[in-house]
PDB file of N, CA, C, O and CB in Angstrom:
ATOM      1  N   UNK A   1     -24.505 -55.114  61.469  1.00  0.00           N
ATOM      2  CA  UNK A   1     -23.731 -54.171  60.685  1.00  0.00           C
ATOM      3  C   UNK A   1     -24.268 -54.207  59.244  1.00  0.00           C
ATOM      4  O   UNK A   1     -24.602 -55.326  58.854  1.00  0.00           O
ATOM      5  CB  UNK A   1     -22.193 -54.510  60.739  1.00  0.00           C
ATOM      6  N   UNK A   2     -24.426 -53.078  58.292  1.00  0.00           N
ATOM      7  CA  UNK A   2     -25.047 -53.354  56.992  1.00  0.00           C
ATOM      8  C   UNK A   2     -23.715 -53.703  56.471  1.00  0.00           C
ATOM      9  O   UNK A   2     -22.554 -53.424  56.772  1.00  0.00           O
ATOM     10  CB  UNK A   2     -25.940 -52.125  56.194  1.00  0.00           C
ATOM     11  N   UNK A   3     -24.303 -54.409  55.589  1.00  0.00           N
ATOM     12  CA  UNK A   3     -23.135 -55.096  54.114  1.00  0.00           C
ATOM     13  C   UNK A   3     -22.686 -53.889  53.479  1.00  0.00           C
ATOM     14  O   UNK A   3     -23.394 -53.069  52.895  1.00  0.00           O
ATOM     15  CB  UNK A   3     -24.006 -56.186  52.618  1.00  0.00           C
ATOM     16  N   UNK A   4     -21.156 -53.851  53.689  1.00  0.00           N
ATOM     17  CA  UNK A   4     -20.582 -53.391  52.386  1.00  0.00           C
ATOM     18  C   UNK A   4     -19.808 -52.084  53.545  1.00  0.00           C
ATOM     19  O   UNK A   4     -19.210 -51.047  53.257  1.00  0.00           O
ATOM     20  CB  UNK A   4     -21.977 -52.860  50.789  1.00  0.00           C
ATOM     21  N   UNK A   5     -20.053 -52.530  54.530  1.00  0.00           N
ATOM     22  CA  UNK A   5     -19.423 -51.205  55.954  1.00  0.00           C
ATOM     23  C   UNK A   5     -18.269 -52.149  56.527  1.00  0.00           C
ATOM     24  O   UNK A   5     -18.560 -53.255  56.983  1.00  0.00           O
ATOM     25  CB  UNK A   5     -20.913 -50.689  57.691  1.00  0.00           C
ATOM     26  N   UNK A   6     -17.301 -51.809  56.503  1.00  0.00           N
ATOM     27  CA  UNK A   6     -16.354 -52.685  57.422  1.00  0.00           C
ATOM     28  C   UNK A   6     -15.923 -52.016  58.439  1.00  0.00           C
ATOM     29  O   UNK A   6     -16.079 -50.808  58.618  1.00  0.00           O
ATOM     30  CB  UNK A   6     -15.172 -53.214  56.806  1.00  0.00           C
ATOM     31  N   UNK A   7     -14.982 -53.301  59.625  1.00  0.00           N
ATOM     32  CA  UNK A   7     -14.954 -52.557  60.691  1.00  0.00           C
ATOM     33  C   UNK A   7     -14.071 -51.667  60.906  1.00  0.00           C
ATOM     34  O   UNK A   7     -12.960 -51.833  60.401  1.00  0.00           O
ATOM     35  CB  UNK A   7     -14.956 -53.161  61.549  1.00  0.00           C
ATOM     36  N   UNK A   8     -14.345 -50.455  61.739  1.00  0.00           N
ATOM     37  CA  UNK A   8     -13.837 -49.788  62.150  1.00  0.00           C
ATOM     38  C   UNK A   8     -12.937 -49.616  63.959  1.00  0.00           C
ATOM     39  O   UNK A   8     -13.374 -50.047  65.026  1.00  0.00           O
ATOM     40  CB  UNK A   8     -14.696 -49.183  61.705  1.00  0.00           C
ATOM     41  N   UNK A   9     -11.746 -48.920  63.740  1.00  0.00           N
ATOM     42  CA  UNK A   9     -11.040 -49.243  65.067  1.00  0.00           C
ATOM     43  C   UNK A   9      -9.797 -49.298  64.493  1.00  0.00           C
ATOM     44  O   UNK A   9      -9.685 -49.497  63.284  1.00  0.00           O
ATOM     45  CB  UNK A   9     -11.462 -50.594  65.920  1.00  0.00           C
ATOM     46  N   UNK A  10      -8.832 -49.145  65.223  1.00  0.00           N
ATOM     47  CA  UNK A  10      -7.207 -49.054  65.698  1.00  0.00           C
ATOM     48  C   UNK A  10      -7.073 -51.004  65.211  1.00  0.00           C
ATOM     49  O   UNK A  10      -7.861 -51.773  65.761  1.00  0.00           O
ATOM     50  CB  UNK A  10      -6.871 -48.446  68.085  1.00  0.00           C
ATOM     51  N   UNK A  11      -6.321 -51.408  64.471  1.00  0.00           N
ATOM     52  CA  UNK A  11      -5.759 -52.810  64.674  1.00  0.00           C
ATOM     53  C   UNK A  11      -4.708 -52.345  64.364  1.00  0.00           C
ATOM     54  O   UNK A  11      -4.396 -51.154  64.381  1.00  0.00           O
ATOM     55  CB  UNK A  11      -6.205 -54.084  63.946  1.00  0.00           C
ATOM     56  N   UNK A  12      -3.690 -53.791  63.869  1.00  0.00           N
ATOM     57  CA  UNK A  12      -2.734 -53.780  63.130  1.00  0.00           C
ATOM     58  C   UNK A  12      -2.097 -53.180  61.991  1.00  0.00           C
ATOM     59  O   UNK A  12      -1.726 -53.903  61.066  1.00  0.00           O
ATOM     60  CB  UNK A  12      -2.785 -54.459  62.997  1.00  0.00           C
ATOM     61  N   UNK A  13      -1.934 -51.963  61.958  1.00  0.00           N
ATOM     62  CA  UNK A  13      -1.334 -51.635  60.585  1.00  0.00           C
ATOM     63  C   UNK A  13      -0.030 -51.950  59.997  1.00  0.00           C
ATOM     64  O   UNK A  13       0.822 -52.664  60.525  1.00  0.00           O
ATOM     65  CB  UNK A  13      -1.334 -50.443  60.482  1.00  0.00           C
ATOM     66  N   UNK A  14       0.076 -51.246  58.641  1.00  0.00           N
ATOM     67  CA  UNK A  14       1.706 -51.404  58.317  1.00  0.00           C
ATOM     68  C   UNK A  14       2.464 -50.322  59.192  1.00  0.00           C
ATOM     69  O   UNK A  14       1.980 -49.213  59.422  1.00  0.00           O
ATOM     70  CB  UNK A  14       2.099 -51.106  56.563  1.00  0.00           C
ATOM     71  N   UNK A  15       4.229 -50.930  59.858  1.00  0.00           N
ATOM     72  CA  UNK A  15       4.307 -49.740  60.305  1.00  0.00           C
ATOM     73  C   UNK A  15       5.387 -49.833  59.475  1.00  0.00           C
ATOM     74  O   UNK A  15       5.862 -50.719  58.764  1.00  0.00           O
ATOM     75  CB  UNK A  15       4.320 -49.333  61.762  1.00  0.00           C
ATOM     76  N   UNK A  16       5.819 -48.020  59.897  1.00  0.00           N
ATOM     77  CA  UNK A  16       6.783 -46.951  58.868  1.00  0.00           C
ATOM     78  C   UNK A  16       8.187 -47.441  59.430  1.00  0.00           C
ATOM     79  O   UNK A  16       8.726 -47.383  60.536  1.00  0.00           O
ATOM     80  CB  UNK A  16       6.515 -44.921  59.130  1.00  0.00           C
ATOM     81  N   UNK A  17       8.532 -47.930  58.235  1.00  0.00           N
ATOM     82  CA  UNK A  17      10.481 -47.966  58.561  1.00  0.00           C
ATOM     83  C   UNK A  17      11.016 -46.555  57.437  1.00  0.00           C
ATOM     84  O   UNK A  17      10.562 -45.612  56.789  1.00  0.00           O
ATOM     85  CB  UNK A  17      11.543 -50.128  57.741  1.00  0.00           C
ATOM     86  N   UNK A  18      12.301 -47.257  57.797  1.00  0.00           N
ATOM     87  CA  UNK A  18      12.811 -45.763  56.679  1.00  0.00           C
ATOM     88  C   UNK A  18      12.380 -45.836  55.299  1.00  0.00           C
ATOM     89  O   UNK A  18      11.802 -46.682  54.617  1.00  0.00           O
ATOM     90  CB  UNK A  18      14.583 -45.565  56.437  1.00  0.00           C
ATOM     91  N   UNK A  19      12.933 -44.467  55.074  1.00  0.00           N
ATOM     92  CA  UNK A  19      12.158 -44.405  54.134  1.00  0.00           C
ATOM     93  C   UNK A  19      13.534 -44.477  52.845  1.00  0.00           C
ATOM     94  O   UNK A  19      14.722 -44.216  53.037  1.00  0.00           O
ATOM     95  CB  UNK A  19      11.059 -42.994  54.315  1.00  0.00           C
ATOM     96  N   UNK A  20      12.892 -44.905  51.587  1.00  0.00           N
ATOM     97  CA  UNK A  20      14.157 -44.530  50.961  1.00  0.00           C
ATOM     98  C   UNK A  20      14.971 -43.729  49.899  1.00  0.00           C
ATOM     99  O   UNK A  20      14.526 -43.441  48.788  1.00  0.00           O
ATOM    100  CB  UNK A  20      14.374 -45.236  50.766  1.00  0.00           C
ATOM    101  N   UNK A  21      16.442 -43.338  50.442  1.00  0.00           N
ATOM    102  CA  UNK A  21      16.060 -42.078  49.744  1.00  0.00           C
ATOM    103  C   UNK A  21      16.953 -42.360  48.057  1.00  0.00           C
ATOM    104  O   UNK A  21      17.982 -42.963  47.750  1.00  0.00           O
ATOM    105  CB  UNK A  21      16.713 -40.469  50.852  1.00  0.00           C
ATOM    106  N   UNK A  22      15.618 -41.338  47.050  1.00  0.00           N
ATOM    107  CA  UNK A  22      15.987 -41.193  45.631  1.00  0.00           C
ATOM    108  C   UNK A  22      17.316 -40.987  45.813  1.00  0.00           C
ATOM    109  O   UNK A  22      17.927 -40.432  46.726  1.00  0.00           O
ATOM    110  CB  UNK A  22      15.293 -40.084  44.795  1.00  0.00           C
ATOM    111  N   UNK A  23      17.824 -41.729  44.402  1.00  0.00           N
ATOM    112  CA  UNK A  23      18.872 -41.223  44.046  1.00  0.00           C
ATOM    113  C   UNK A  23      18.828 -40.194  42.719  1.00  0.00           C
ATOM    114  O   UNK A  23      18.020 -39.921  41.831  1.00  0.00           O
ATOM    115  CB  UNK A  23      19.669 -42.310  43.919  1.00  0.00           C
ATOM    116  N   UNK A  24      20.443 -39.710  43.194  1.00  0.00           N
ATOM    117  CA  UNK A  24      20.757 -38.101  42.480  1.00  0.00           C
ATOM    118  C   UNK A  24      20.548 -38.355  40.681  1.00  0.00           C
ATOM    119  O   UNK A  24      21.066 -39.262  40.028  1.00  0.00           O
ATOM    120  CB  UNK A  24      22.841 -37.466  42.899  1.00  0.00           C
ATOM    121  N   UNK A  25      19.623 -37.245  40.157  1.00  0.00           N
ATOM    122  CA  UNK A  25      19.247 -37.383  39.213  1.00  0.00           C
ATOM    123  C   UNK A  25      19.913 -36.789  38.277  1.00  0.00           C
ATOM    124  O   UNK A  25      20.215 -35.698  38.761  1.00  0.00           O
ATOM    125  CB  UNK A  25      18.271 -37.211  39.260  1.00  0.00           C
ATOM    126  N   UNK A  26      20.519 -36.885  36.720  1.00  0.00           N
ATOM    127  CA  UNK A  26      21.448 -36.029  36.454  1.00  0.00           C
ATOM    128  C   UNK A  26      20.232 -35.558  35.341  1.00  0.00           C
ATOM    129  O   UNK A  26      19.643 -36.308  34.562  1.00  0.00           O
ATOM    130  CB  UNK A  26      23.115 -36.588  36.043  1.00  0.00           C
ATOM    131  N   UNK A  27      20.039 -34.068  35.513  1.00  0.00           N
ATOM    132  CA  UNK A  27      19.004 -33.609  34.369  1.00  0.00           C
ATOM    133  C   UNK A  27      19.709 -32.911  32.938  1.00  0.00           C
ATOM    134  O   UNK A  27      19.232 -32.210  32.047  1.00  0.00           O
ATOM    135  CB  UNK A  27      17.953 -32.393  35.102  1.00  0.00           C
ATOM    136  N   UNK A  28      20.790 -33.351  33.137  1.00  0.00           N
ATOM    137  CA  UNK A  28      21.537 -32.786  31.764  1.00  0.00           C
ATOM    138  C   UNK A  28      21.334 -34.148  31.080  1.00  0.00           C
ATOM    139  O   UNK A  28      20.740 -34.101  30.003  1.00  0.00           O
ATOM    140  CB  UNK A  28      23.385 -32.188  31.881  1.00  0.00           C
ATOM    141  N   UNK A  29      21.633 -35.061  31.417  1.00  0.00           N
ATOM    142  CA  UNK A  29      21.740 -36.323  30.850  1.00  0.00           C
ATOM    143  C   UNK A  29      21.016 -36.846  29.658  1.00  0.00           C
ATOM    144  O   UNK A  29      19.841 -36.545  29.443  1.00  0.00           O
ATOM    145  CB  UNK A  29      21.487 -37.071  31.738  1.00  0.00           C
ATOM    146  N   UNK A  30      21.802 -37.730  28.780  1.00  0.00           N
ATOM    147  CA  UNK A  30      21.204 -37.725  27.015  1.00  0.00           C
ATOM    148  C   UNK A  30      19.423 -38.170  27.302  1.00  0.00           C
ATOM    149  O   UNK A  30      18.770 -37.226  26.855  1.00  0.00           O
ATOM    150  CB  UNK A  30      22.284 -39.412  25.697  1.00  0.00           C
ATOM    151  N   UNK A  31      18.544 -39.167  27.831  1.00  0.00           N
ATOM    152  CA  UNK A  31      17.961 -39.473  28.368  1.00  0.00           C
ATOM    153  C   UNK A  31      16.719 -38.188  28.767  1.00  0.00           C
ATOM    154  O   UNK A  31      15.577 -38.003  28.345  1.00  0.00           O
ATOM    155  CB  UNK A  31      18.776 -40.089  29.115  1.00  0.00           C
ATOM    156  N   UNK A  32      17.364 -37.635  29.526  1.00  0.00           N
ATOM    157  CA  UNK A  32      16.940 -36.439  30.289  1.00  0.00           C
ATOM    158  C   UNK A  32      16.292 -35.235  29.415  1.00  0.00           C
ATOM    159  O   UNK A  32      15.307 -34.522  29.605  1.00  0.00           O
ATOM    160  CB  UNK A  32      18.194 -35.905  31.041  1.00  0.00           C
ATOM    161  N   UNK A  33      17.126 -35.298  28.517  1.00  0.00           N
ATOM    162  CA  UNK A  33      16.997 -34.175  27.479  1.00  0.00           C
ATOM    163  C   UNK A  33      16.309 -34.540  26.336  1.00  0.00           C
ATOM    164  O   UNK A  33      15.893 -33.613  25.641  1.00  0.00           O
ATOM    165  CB  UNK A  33      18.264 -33.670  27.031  1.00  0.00           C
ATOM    166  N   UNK A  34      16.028 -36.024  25.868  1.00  0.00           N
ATOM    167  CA  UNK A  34      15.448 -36.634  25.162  1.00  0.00           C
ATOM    168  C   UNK A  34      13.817 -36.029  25.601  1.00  0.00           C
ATOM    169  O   UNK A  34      13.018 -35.347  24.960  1.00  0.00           O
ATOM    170  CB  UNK A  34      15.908 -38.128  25.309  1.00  0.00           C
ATOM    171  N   UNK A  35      13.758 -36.627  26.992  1.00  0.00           N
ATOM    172  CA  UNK A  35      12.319 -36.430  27.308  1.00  0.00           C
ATOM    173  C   UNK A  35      12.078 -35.297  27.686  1.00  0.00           C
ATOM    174  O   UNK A  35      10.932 -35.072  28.076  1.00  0.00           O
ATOM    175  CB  UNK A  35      11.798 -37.203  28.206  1.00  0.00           C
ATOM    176  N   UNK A  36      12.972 -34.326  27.695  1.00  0.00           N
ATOM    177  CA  UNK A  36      12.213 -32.920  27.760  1.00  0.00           C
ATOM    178  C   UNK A  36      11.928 -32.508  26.671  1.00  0.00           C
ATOM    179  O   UNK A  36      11.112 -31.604  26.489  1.00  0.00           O
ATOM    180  CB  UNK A  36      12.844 -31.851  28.335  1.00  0.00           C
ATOM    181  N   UNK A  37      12.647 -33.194  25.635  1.00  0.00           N
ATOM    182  CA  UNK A  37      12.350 -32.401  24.072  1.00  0.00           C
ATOM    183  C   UNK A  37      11.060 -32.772  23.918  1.00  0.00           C
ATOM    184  O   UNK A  37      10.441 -31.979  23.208  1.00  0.00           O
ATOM    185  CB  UNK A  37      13.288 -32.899  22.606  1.00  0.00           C
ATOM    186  N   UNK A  38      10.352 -33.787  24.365  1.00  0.00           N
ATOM    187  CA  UNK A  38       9.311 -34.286  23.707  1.00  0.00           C
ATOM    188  C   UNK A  38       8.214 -33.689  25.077  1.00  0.00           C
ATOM    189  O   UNK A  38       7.075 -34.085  24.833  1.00  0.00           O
ATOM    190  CB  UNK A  38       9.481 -36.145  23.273  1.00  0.00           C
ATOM    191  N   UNK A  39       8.247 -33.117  26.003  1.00  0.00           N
ATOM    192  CA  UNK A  39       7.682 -32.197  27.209  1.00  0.00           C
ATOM    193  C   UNK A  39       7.123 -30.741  26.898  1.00  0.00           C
ATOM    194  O   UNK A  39       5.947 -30.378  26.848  1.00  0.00           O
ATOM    195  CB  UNK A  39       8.853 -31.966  28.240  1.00  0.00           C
ATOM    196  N   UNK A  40       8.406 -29.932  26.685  1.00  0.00           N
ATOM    197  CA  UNK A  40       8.516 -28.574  26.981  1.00  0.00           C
ATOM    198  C   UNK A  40       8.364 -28.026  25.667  1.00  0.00           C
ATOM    199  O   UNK A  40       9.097 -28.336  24.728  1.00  0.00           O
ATOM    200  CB  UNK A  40       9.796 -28.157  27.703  1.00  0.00           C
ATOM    201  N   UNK A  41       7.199 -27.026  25.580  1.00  0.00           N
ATOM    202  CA  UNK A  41       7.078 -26.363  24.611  1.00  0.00           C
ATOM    203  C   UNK A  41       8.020 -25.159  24.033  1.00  0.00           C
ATOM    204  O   UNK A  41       8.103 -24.731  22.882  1.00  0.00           O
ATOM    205  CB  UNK A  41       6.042 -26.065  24.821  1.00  0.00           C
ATOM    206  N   UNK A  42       8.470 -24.895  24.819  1.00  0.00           N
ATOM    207  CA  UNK A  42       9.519 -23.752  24.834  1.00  0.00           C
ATOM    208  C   UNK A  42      10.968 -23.509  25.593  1.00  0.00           C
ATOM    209  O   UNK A  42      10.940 -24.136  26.652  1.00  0.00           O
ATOM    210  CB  UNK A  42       8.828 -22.784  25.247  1.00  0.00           C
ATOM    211  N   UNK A  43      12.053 -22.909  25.444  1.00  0.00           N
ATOM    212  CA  UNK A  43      12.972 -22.838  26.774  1.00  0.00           C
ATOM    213  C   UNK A  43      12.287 -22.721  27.938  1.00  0.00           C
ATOM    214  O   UNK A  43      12.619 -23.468  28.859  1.00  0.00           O
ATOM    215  CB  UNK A  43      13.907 -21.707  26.809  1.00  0.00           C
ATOM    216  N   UNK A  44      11.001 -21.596  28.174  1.00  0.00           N
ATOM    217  CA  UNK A  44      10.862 -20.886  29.559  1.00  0.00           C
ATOM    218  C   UNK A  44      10.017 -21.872  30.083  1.00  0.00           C
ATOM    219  O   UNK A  44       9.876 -21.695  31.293  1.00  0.00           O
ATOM    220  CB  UNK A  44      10.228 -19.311  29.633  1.00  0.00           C
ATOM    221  N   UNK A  45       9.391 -22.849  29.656  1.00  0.00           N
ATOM    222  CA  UNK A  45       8.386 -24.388  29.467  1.00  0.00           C
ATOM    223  C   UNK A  45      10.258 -25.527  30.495  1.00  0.00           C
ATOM    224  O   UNK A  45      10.593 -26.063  31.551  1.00  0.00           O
ATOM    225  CB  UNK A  45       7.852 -25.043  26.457  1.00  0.00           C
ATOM    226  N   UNK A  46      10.725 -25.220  29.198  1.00  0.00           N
ATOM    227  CA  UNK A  46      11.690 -26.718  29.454  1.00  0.00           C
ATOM    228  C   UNK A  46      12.261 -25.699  31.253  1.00  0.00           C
ATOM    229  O   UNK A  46      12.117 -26.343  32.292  1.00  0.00           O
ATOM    230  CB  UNK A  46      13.652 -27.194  27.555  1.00  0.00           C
ATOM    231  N   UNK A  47      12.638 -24.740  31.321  1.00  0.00           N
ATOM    232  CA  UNK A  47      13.114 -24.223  33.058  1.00  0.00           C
ATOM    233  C   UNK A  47      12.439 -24.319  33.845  1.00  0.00           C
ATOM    234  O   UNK A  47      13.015 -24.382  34.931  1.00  0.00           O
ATOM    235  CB  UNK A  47      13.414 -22.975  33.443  1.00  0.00           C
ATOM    236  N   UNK A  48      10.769 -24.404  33.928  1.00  0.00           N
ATOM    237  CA  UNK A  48       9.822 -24.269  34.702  1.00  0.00           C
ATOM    238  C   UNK A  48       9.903 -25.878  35.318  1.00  0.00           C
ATOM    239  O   UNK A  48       9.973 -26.322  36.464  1.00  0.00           O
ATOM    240  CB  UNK A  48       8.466 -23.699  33.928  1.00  0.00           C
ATOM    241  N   UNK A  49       9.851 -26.587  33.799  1.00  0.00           N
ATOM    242  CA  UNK A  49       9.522 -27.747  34.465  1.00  0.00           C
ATOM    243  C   UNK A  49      11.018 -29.204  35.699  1.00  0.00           C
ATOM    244  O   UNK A  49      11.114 -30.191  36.429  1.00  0.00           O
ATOM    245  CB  UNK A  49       8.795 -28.434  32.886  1.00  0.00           C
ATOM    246  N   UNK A  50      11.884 -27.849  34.811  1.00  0.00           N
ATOM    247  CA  UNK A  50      13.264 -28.305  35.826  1.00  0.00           C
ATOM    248  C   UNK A  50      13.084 -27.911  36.752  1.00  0.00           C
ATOM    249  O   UNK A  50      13.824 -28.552  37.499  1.00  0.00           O
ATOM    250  CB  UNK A  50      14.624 -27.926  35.633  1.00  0.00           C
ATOM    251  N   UNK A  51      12.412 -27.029  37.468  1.00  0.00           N
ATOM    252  CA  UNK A  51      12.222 -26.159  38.796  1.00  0.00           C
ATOM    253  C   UNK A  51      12.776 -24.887  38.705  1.00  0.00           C
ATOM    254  O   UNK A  51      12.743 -24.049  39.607  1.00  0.00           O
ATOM    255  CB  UNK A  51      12.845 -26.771  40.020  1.00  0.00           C
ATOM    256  N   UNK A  52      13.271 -24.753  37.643  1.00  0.00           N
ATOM    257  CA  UNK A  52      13.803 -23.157  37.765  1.00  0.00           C
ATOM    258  C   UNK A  52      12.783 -22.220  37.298  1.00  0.00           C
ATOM    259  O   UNK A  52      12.671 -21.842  36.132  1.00  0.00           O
ATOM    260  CB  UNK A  52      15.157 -22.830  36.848  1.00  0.00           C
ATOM    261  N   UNK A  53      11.632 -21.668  38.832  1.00  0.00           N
ATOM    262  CA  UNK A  53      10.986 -21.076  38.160  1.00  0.00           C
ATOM    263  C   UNK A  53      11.139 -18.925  38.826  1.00  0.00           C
ATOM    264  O   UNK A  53      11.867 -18.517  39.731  1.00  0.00           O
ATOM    265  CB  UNK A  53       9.464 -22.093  38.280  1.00  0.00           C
ATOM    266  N   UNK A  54      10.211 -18.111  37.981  1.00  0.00           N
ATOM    267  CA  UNK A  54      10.514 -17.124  38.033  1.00  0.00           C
ATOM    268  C   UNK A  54       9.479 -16.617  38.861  1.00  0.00           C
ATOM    269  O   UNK A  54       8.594 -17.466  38.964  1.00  0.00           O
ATOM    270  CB  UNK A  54      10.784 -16.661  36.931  1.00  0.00           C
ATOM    271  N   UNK A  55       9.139 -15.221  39.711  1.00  0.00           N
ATOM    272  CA  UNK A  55       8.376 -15.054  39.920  1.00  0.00           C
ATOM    273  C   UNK A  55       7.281 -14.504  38.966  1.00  0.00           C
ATOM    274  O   UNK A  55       7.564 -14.348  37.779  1.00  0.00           O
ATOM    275  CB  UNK A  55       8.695 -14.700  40.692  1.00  0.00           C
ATOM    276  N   UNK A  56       5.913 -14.172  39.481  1.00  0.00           N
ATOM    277  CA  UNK A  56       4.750 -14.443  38.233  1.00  0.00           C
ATOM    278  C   UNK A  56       4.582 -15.142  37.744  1.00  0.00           C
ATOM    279  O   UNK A  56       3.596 -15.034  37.015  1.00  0.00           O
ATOM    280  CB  UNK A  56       4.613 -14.011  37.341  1.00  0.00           C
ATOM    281  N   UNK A  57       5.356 -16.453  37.694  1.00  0.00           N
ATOM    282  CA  UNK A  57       4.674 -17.925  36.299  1.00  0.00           C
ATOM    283  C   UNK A  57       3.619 -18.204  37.348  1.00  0.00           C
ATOM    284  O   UNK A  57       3.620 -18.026  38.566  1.00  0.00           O
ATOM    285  CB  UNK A  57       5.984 -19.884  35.733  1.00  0.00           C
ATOM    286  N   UNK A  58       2.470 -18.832  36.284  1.00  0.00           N
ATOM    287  CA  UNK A  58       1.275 -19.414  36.600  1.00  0.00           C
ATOM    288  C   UNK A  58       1.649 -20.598  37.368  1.00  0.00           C
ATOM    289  O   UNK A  58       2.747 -21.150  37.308  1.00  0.00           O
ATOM    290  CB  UNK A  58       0.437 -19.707  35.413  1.00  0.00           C
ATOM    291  N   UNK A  59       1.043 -20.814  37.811  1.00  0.00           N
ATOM    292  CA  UNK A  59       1.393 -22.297  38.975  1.00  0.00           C
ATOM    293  C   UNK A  59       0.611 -23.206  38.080  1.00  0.00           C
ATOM    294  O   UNK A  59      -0.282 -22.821  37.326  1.00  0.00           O
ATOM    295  CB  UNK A  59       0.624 -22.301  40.979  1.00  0.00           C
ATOM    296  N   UNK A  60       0.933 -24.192  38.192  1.00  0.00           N
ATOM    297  CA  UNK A  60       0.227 -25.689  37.498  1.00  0.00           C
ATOM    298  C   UNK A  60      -0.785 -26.254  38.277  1.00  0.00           C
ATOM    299  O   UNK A  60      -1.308 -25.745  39.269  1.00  0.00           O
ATOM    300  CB  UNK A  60       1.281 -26.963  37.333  1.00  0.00           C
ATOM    301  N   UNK A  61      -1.115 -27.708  37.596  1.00  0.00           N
ATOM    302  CA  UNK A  61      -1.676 -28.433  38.302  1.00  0.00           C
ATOM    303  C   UNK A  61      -1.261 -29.443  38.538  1.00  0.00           C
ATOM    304  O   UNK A  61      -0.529 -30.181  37.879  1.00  0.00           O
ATOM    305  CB  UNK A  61      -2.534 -28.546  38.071  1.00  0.00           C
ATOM    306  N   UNK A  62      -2.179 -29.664  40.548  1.00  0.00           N
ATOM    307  CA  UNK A  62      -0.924 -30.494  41.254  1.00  0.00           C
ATOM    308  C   UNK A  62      -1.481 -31.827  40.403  1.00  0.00           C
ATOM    309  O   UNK A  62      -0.507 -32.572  40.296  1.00  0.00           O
ATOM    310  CB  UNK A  62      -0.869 -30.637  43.361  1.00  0.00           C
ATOM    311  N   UNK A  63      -2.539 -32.381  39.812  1.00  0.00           N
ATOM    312  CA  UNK A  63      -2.338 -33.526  39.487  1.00  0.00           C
ATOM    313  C   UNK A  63      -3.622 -33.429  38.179  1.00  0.00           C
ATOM    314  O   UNK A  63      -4.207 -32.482  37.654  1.00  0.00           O
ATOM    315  CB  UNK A  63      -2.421 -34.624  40.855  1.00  0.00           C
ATOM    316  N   UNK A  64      -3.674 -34.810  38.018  1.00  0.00           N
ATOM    317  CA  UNK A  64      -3.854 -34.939  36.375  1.00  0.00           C
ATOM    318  C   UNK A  64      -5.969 -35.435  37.044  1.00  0.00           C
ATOM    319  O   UNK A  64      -6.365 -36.090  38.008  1.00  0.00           O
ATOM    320  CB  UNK A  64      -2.286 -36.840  35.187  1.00  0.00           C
ATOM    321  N   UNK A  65      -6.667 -34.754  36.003  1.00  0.00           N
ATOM    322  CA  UNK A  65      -7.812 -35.013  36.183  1.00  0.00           C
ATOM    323  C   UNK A  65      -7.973 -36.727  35.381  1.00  0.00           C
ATOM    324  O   UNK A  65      -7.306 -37.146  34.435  1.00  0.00           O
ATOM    325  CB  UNK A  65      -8.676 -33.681  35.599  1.00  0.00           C
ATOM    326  N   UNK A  66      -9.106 -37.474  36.161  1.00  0.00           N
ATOM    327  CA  UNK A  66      -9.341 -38.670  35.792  1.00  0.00           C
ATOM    328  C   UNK A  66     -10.403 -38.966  35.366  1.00  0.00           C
ATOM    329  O   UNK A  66     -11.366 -38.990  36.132  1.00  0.00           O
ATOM    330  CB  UNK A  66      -9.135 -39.360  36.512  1.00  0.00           C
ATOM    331  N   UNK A  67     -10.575 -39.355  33.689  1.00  0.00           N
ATOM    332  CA  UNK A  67     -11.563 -39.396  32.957  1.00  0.00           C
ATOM    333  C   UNK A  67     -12.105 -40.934  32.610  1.00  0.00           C
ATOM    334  O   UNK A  67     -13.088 -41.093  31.887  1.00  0.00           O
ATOM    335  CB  UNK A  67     -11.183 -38.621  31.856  1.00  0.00           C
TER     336      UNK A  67
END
């Protein structure tokens, strides 16, 4: 086998128990609103990023490029 290839095949994995679920988030909350002030550039910024979005907004990106 060359160095630096490991093996391949079905063994032992981790298996899936439940899963668990988040708890309820309050987005009004002093906290909440703290860190959106310092987020959202605008009202239609601070709704988007609560999920309240409209049709036509630009869609984002799903994740952050790594430099």
């Amino acid at each position: 086998m060359p160095p630096g290839k490991g093996k391949k095949g079905k063994g032992p994995g981790r298996r899936h128990g439940k899963k668990q679920k988040k708890p309820e988030v309050d987005i009004l909350s002093p906290a909440a609103m703290l860190n959106l002030y310092y987020i959202a550039h605008n009202a239609a910024h601070c709704l988007q990023l609560r999920g309240f979005r409209w049709s036509g907004a630009p869609k984002g990106k799903k994740g952050r490029n790594k430099t």
